[in-house]
Phi, psi and omega in degrees: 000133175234133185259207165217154180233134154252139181246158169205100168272085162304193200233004174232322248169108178258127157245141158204159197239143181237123195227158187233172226272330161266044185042029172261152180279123185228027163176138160223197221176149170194146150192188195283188185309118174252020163307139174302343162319325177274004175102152181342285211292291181335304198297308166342264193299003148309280176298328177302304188303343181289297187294339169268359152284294160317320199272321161258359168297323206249018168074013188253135190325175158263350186275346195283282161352277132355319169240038181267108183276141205215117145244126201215111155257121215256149162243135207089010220254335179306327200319185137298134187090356198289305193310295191293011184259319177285352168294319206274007176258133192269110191259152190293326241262149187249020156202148218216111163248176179225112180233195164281155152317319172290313172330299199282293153017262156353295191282335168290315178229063166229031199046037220013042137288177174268165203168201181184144204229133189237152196234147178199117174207222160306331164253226224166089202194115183276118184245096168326157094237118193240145174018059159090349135343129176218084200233161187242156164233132182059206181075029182282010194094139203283122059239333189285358198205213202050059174271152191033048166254196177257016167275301183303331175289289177308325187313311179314280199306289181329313183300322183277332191281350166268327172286341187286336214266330157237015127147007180249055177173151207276117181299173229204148125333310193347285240242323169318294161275077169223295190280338160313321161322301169285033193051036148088082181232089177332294196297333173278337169313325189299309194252035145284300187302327168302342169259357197301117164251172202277000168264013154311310174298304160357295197298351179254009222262348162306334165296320194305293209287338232232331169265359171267011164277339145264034169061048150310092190296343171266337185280336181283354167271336234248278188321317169318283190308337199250014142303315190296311173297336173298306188291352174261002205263315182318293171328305164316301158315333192251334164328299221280001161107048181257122192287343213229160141172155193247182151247155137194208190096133199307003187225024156288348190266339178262334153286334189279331170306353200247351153267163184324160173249029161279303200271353146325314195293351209257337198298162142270192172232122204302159157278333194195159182287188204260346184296319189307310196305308159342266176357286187315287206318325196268008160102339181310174184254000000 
């Protein structure tokens, strides 16, 4: 029996699906944020609390282990040096590939075929494959890039909520539960932002769709604007020669009302989740 582990590691969130040789599912594992930014060993043990939660949901040996084919999509794994640092690691597993997050994405849900997948979540990232071709668009990291993510949405939403706050903008619902966190306080907004990772920012971004969904008038420009980067991101995809493209990423089902409905019309619906795509990449059938 051979089994597949798929991982899909995120900038919020590590999930994996454990599958046996008739693709049925028989363990799955989550635990936190896993961009390749906390470093190797952290990430390891990071994907290891993922995967042993699954490898004992299903009951299996160690020699069982052992004959576990691993696909893990990473978020970050572009940087320089990433890859060969995670090749020097060891894992039980008796084969280990490695792509992006965006990559399984991708793969997942055109079944691997071709297509292109645009992901909005904590980050932000378009990944292609067009005629044995495989690329990414934008998604270099937070703060210069990540357009129209929930990093970028909190940002926004910090920004505005400190100028209303001290007067050179008109307060909001907005900007009121924003700063309302910090007990309306500069300074403590200030040394929140010196320890903030994006996915910290990230955490305001339900606020943010949720008072423009309720006629905010700063929250309804914050959404807006960062619709428009969805839709250029959309644009680009289809430039660069994809017959195809989905959304996903935990804050794509909430974007989409906000985008045009021509470029709604250009969308698919994925054939499979970004665990499927892991899954393919580790070789499952």
């Amino acid at each position: 029996m051979t089994y597949y582990l798929g991982i899909d590691a995120g900038g919020s969130h590590c999930r994996c699906r454990l599958v046996d040789s008739d693709r049925q599912v028989i363990g799955q594992g989550e635990s936190g944020p896993a961009n390749a930014r906390i470093g190797v060993e952290a990430l390891k043990a990071t994907l290891m609390f993922a995967c042993n939660q699954a490898i004992a949901q299903a009951g299996l040996s160690e020699g069982d282990v052992a004959r576990i084919d691993a696909g893990f999509g990473i978020a970050g794994i572009g940087r320089p040096g990433i890859k060969e640092q995670l090749a020097q690691l060891d894992f039980p597993f008796r084969s280990v590939r490695y792509e992006t997050d965006a990559f399984i994405a991708n793969l997942g849900a055109h079944q691997g075929a071709d297509g292109a997948i645009l992901v909005i979540g904590t980050g932000s990232i378009a990944h292609v494959r067009v005629d044995g071709r495989s690329f990414s668009i934008g998604g270099y990291g937070f703060p210069i890039s990540d357009e129209g993510s929930g990093a970028a949405l909190g940002l926004s939403a910090m920004r505005h909520a400190l100028r209303a706050l001290d007067g050179r903008t008109k307060p909001t619902p907005l900007s009121a539960a924003v700063t309302g966190r910090f007990d309306h306080d500069t300074t403590l907004a200030v040394a929140w932002m010196d320890q903030a990772t994006p996915r910290d920012y990230a955490s305001f971004a339900p606020l943010v769709m949720d008072y423009a969904d309720a006629g905010d008038s700063i929250a309804r420009s914050i959404v807006e604007d960062a619709a428009l980067h969805v839709e250029r991101f959309i644009e680009a995809v289809f430039e660069r020669g994809a017959p195809r493209c989905a959304l996903a990423g935990g804050l794509s089902h909430r974007m989409r009302p906000w985008l045009r409905q021509k470029t709604v019309e250009r969308l698919v619906e994925p054939l499979g989740d970004p665990l499927d795509g892991a899954l393919l990449l580790a070789g499952s059938p």
